[in-house]
N, C-alpha and C positions, 0 to 999 in steps of 0.2 A: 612762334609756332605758325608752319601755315594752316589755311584755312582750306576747308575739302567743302564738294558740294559731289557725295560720293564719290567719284574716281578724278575728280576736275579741280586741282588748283588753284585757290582765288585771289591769292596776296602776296605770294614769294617764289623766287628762282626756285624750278626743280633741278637736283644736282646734274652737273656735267660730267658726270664720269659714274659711270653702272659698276663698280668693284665692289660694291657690299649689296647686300642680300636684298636690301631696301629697294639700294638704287634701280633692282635687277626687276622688283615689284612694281616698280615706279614704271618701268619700262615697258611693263608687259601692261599694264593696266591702266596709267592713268593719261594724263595729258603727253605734250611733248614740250622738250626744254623750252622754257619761257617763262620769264618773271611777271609778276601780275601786285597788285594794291589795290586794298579793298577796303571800304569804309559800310556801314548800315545804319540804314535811316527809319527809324521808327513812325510806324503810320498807324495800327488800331493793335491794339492788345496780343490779338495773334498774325499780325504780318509788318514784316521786315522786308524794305527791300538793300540788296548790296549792291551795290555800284564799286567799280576800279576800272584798272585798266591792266590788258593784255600787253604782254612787249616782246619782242623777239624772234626769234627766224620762226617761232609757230604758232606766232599770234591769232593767225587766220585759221589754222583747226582749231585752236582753243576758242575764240570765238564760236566758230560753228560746232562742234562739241555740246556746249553751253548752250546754244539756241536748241539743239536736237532734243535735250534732258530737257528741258521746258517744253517740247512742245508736245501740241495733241497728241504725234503720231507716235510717242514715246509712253505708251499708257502702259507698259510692264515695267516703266518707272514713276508710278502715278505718285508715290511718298521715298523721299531719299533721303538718308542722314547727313545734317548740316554740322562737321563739328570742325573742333580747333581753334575755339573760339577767342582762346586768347590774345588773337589776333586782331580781331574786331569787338570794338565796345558796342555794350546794348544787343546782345546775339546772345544766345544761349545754345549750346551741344544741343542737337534732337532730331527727330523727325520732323520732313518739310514737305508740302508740295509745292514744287516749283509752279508758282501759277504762269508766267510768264518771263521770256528774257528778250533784251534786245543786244544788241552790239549795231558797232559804228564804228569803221578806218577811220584813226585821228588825219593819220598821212599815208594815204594810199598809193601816193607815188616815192614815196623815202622804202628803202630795204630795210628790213627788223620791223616790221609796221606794227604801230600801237591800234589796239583797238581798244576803245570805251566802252564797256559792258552794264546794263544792270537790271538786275535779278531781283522778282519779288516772289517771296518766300509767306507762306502762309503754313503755320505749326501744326502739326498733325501730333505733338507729344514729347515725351520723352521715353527715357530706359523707364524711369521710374513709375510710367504710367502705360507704357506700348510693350511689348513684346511683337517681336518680330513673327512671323509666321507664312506657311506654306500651304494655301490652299489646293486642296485636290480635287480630281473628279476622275478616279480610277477607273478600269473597265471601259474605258471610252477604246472601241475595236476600229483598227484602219486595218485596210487589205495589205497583205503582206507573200510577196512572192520571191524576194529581192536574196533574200537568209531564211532557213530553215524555221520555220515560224515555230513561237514559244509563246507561254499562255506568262513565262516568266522574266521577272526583271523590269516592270514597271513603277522603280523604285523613285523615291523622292531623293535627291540630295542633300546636305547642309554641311556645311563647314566644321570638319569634326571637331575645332576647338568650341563649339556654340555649347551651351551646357543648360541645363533643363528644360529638355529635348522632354516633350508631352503633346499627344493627341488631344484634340479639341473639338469638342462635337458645338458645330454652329448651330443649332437647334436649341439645345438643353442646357449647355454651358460645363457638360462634364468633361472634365479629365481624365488621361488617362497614361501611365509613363509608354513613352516611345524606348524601344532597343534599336539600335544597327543592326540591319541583315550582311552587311559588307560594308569594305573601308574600299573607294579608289584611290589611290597615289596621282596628284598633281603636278603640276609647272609649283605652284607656289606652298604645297602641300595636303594631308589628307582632307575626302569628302567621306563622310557618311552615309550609308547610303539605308533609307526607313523605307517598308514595305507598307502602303496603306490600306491594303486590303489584311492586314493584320489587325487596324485599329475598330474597337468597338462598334464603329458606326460608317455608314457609308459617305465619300467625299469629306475627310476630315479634315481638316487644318493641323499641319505639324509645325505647335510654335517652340521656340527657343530663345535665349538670351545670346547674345554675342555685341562685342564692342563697338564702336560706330566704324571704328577705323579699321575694323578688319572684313566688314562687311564685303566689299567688292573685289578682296582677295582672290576669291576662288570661285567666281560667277561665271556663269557664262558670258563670252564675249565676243562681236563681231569689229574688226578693224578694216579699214582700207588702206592701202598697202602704199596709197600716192606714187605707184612705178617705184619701190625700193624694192629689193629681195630680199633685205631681212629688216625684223622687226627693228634692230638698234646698232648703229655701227659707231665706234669713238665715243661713245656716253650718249651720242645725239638720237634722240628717238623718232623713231621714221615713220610709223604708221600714226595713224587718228581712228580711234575708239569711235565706233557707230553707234548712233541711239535713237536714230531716228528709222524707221522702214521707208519711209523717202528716201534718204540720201544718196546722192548722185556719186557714181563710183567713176573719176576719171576714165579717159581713153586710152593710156599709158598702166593702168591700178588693177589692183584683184580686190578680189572681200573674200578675209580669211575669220570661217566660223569656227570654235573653239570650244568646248566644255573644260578647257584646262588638263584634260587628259586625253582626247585627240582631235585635231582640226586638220579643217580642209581649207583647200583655198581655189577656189574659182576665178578663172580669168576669161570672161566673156569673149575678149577682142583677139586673142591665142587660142582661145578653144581648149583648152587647159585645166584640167582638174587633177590634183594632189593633193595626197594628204600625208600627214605625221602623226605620231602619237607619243606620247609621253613618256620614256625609260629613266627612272630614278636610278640604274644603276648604274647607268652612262656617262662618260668622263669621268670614269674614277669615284664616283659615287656622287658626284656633283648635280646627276641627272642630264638629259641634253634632251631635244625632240628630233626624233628617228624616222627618217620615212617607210612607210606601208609602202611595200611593194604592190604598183596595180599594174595589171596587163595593159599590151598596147590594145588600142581599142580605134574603131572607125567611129564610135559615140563619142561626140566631142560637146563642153555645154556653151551657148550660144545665149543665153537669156536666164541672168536668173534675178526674182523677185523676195525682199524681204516681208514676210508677213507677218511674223510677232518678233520681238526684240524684250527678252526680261532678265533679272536676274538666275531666274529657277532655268529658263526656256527658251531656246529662236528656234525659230521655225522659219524656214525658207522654200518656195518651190523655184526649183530648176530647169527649164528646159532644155535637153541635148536634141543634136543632130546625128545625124548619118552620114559621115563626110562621102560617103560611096553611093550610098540611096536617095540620102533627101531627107529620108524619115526623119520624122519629130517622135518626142516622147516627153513626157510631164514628171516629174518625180518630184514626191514631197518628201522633207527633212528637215527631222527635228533632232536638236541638239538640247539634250538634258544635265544639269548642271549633275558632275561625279559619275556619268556613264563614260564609260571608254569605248562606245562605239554611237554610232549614227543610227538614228529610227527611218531609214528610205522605204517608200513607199510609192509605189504609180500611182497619180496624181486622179487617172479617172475611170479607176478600178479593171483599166485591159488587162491581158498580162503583160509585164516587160518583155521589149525583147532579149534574149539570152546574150548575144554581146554585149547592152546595156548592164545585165543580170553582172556581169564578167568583172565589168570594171567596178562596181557600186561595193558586190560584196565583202571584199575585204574588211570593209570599216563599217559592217552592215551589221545591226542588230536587229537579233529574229522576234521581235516581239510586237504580236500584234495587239498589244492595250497600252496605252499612254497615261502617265497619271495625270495630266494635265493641268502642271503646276504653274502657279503664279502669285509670284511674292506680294506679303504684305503684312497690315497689323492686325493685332488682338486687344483691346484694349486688358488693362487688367482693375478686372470689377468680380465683386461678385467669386465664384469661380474658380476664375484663372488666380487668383490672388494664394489659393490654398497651397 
């Protein structure tokens, strides 16, 4: 079995050929082909660290990967599920936060370069003691000029297979069942999608149970493109999974942001903005990702900065130009995990200009309240246990 450190491989080859369903998950979400060994070293009651080694043509993302999910700048992955344990003795399936990781090129001038990793891990729980959860803060209003503004659809997402989906009021400890207002269709399948201005209380937490291994399914996710055009060509996977709001985006690369049901991809050094969205009924019902037709535009983006990076949420602002004027413009955009559209907004409350307005809105959602989700736990005591 290998070992995961959420979406990141720690102990075995990931498959060389993407023809089943897995492999195709594998591809959109986790590392890139390369074999890895992993051992853990026992240090106080709640922390493990793992040590192995990286090997193969993409040693060097999986490393840095690995460092990004440890570090500071990764705080909308502050607890991640460590499972597959059967891999590694002395480890147990659960919730972790990565408190730190390092990596080291064994042979940094040999091709296939081994990196030495290792990762300490301090226990934040289990299933059996954590429940997953979605905290909110609804109602939170940004200026909206970009789409037809809506007081609606400031919905939370979760993974529809997650099951005993309940409102949680952090004050009191009450409960309360959560329903779906809407299903989105995925790359890797449906989102749910809970409305929290339905739950009893205000800024609730929507937690639920779902499996360790399915958790980064259907997340939101940013890659870096390292100059390929697609995400996987011949089994070999091209892009590297972002987790840090640092990460340096080559001068060759784009950063393609994603809710799983439609991303955009940005190429600062091309001036280049496109986007796709998700058709399940495409290739013969296989599903495929289709482009959003955007007009041509003299707004081209020129700068853009990562500011959150989580499971539920990213949040990116953008700067374009005026390839004819000069003009700057700021736009903010969030990407919520099971929306099919983009929350854009002008970054410092002007109006947009209407060529900008032109290109943005196709994949623009009109809504000006964000729930402002961010993944995490609930302990289960008291309460949540009922």
């Amino acid at each position: 079995m290998t070992l995961y450190a959420y979406a990141i491989p720690l102990d075995q080859a990931v498959q060389q050929t993407a023809s089943s369903a897995a492999a195709k998950q594998t591809a959109e979400n986790a590392a890139l082909n390369a074999p890895a060994t992993a051992e853990a070293t026992a240090q106080t009651p709640n922390t493990r660290t793992i040590s192995g080694v990286f090997g193969g043509i993409a040693a060097d993302e999986l490393a840095e990967s690995l460092e990004e999910l440890a570090g500071a700048a990764s705080a909308g992955f502050s607890v991640v599920p460590v499972y597959g344990s059967d891999a590694v003795d002395d480890l147990t399936d659960g919730y972790y936060i990565l408190q730190s990781a390092t990596t080291e090129p064994e042979r940094p001038q040999a091709a296939g370069r081994l990196h030495r990793y290792s990762v300490e891990l301090e226990a934040a729980g289990t299933r059996a003691q954590q429940l997953r959860a979605v905290h909110t803060s609804p109602n939170a209003s940004i200026e909206q000029d970009i789409a037809t503004p809506t007081t609606e659809q400031q919905y939370v997402g979760v993974d529809a297979r997650a099951t005993l989906t309940r409102w949680y009021d952090t004050t009191s400890g009450d409960l309360t069942s959560a329903t779906p207002v809407d299903t989105t269709e995925t790359v890797h399948g449906d989102v749910d999608l809970y409305d929290p201005t339905s739950a009893p209380t205000d800024a609730p937490a929507l937690t639920y149970k779902l499996p360790y291994a399915q958790e980064y399914e259907r997340d939101c996710v940013a890659h870096d493109t390292r100059g390929y055009a697609d995400k996987e060509s011949d089994g070999v996977i091209n892009w590297q999974r972002v987790f840090a709001t640092s990460h340096e985006i080559g001068s060759d690369a784009a950063l393609v942001l994603s809710t799983r049901a439609i991303r955009v991809r940005v190429d600062e050094d091309a001036g280049t903005l496109t986007a796709e969205e998700w058709d399940a009924s495409a290739a013969g019902g296989d599903g495929a990702w289709t482009d959003i037709a955007l007009p041509a535009s003299d707004w081209e983006p020129v700068d853009i900065d990562l500011v959150y990076l989580g499971p539920a949420r990213i949040q990116a602002q953008v700067v374009f130009e005026n390839a004819s004027t000069g003009e700057l413009a700021t736009v903010d955009g969030r990407w919520h995990r099971g929306w099919d559209l983009i929350q854009w907004s002008r970054a410092t409350g002007e109006p947009t200009p209407s060529g900008l307005v032109d290109l943005l809105e196709p994949t623009a959602s009109g809504s000006v309240e964000t729930p402002g989700s961010e993944a995490g736990l609930v302990k289960r005591s008291g309460e949540v246990r009922r």
